[in-house]
C-alpha positions as CSV (number, residue, x, y, z in Angstrom):
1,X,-70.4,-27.6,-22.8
2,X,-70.1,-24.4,-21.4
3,X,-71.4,-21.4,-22.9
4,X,-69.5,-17.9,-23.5
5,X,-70.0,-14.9,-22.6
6,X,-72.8,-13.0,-23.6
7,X,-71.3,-10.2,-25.3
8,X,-68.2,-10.1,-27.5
9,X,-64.9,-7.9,-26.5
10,X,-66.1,-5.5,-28.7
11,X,-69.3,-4.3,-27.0
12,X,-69.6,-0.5,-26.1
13,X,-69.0,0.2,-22.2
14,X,-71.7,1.9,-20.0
15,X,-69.8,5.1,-19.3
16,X,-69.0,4.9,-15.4
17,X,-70.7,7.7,-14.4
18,X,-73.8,5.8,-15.6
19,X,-72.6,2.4,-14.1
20,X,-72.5,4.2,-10.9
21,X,-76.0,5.7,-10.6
22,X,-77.5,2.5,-12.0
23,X,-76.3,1.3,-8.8
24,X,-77.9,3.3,-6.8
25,X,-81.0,3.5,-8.1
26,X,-81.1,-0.6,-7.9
27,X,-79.5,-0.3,-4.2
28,X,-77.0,-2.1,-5.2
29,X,-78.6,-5.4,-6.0
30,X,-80.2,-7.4,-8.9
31,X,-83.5,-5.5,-10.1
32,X,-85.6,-8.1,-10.4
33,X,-88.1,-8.2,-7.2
34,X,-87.0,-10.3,-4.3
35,X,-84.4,-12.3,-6.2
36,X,-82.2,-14.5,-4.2
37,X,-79.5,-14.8,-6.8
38,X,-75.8,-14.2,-5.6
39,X,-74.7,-10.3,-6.2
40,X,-71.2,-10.3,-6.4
41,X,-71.2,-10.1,-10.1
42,X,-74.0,-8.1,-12.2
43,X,-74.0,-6.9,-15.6
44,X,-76.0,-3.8,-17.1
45,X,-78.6,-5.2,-19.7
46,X,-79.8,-3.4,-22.2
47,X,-83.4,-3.3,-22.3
48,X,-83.9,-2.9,-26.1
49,X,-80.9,-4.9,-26.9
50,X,-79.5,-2.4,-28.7
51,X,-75.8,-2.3,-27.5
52,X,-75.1,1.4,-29.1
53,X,-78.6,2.9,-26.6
54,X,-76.8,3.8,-23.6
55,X,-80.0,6.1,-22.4
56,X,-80.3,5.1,-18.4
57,X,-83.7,4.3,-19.0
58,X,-82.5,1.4,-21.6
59,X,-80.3,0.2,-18.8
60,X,-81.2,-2.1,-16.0
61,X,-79.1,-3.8,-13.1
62,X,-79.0,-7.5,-13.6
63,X,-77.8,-10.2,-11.2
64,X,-75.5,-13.0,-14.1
65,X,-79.0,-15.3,-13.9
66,X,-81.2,-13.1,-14.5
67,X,-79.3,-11.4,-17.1
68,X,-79.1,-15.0,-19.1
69,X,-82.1,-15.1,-19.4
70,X,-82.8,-11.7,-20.5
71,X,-80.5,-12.5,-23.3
72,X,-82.0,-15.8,-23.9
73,X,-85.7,-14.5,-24.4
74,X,-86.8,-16.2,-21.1
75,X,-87.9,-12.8,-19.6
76,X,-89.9,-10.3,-21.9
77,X,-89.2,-6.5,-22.5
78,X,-92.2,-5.5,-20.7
79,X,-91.5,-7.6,-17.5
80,X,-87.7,-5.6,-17.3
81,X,-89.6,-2.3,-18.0
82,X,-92.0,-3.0,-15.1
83,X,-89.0,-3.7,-12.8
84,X,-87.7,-0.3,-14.4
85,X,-90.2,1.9,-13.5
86,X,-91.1,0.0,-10.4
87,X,-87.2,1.2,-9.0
88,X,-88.2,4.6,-10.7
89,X,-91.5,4.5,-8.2
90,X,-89.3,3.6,-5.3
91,X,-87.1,6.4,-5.7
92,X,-89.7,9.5,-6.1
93,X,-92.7,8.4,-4.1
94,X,-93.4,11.3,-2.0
95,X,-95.0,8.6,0.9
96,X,-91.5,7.7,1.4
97,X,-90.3,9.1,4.9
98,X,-87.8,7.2,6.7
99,X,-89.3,8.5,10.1
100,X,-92.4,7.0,8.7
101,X,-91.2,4.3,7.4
102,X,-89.3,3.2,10.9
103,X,-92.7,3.8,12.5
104,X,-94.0,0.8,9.7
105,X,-91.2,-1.0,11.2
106,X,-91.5,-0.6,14.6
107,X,-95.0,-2.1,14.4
108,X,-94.5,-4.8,11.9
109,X,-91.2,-5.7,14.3
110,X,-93.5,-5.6,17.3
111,X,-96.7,-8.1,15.8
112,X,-94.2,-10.3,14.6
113,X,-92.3,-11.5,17.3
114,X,-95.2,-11.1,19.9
115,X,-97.0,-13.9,17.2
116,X,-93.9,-15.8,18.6
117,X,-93.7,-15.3,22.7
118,X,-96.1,-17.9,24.5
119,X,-97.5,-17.3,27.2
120,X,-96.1,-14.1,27.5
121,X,-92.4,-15.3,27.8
122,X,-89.7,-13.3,25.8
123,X,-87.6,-16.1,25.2
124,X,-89.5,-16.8,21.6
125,X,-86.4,-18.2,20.4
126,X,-86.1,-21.0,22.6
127,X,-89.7,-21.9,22.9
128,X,-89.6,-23.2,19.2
129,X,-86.8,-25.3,19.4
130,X,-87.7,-28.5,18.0
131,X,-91.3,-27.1,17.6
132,X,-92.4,-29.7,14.8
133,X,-92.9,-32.1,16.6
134,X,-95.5,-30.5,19.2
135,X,-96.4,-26.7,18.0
136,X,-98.2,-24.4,20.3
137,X,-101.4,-24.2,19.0
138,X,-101.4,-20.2,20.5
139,X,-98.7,-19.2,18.3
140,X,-99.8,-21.2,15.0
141,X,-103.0,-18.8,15.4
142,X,-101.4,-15.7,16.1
143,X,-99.1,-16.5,13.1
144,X,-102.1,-17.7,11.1
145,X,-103.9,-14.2,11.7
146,X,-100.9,-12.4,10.3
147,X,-101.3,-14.4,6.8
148,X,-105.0,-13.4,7.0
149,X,-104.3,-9.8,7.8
150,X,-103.3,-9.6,4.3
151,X,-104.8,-6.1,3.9
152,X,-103.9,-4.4,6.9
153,X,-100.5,-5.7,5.7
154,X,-100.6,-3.6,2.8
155,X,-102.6,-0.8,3.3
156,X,-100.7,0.0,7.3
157,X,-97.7,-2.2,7.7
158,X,-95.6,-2.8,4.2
159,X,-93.3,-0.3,4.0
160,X,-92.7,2.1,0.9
161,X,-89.1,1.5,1.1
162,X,-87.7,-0.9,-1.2
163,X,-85.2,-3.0,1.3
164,X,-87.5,-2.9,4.2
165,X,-90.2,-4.4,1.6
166,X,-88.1,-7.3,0.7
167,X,-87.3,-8.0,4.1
168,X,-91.0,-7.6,5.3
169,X,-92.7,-9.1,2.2
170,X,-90.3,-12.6,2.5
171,X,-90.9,-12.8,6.2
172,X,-95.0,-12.8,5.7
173,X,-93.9,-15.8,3.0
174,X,-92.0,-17.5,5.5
175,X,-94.9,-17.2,8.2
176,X,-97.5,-18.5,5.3
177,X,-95.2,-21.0,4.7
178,X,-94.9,-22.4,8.4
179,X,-98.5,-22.3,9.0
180,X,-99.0,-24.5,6.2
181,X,-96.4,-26.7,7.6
182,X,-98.7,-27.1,10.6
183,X,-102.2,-27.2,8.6
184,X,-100.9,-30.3,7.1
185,X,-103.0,-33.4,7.4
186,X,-100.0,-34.9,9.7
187,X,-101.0,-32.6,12.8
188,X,-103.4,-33.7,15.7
189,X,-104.6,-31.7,18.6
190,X,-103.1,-32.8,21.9
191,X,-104.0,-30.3,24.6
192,X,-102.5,-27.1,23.9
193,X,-100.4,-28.3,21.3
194,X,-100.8,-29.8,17.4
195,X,-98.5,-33.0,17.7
196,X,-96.8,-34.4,14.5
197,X,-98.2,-38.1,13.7
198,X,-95.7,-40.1,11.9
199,X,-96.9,-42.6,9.6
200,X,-94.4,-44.9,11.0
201,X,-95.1,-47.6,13.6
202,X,-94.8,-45.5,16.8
203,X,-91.2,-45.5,19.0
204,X,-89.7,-47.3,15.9
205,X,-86.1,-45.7,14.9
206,X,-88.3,-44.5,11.3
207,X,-91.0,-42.7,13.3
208,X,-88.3,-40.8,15.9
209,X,-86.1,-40.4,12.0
210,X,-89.8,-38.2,10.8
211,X,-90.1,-36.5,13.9
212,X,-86.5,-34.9,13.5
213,X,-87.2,-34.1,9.9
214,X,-90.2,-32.5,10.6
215,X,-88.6,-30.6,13.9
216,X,-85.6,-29.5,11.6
217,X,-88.3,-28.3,9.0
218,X,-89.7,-26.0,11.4
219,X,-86.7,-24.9,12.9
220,X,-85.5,-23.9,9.6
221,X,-88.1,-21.8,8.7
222,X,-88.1,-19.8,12.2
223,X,-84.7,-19.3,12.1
224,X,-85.0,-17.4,9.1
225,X,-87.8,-15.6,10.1
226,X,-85.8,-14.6,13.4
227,X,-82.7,-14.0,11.4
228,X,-84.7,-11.1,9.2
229,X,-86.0,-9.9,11.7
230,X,-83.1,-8.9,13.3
231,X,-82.2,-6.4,10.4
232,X,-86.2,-5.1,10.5
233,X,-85.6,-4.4,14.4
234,X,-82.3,-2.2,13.6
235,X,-84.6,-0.4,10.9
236,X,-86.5,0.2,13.4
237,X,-84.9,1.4,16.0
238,X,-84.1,4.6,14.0
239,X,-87.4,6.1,15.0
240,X,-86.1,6.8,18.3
């Protein structure tokens, strides 16, 4: 059955004016950190619930998930005023430079995608096609080191702007999450490589069905890694 909407006809609007500069203070997006949920419709919740308490600071940009489950008690006061004040921090933090703040790029950009050139070849993109199946062992460590440089992550390289975070912060998740890809029990060092061990009998139809699996795993998560990248390298390029 499905459910109706969340407020009645009769609800008081958020004056425009105050729409607007909601907006802009959450950049135009749902502001809830690093949520994935489709923008093209938001609400305005009302942090205190109280539909009459128009105050900006009552009012916070919601993508139509998260604001369900505002409204369904799923996500506490507190956690929306965190979110609040965190966009408030964003917006007045005096570290924030965007000279600065390319520079943070730049670098990021530039340990990033050298973690993914082998043997000192530019073409990164095309050395990890189909790079389950054997992974260069010189790029799983250089990848590994950047999920163990955790603190020089956050004390030189994450930016203080809020869309360069995102973008920086879910690319270190996507690293971590291919370098546990490859630490899993399934890899075996073969010369300069980890190779991927089906537990099917080998050269059987099910073992070359794993290996594809496995190569379309990794693929998957490089390609999205690549793909942000992209965006970090155009941030970047303002510095110049």
């Amino acid at each position: 059955m499905s459910s109706g909407p969340i407020y009645n006809a009769s609800r008081p609007h958020v004056p425009e004016r105050i729409r607007e500069d909601l907006l802009v203070e959450s950049g135009s997006r749902c502001s809830v950190r690093r949520c994935t949920e489709n923008f093209t419709y938001y609400d305005i919740h009302h942090i205190n619930f109280n539909r009459e308490d128009n105050r900006p600071e009552n009012l916070i940009v919601l993508c139509l998930v998260h604001h369900r489950m505002a409204h369904d008690k799923k996500m506490k006061r507190s956690v929306l005023q965190r979110h609040k004040l965190e966009l408030k921090r964003d917006l007045t933090s005096i570290a924030f430079v965007r000279s600065t703040e390319s520079d943070r790029a730049y670098i990021f950009k530039e340990i990033v995608l050298d973690a993914f050139r082998y043997q000192d070849c530019d073409e990164y993109r095309q050395i990890l096609t189909e790079a389950g199946y054997d992974f260069p062992m010189e790029i799983y460590f250089k990848l590994k080191d950047i999920v163990e440089g955790e603190v020089d992550y956050e004390q030189r390289l994450r930016s203080h702007d809020p869309d360069l975070r995102s973008k920086q912060d879910e690319v270190m998740d996507l690293i971590e999450q291919l370098v546990n890809v490859i630490d899993d029990s399934k890899y075996r060092v073969l010369a300069d490589d980890f190779r991927f061990i089906p537990d099917a009998a080998l050269d059987t139809q099910e073992y070359w069905n794993q290996v594809e699996r496995q190569n379309e795993k990794v693929d998957s998560l490089v390609f999205k890694i690549l793909r942000i990248m992209q965006s970090i390298a155009q941030y970047a390029s303002a510095r110049f």
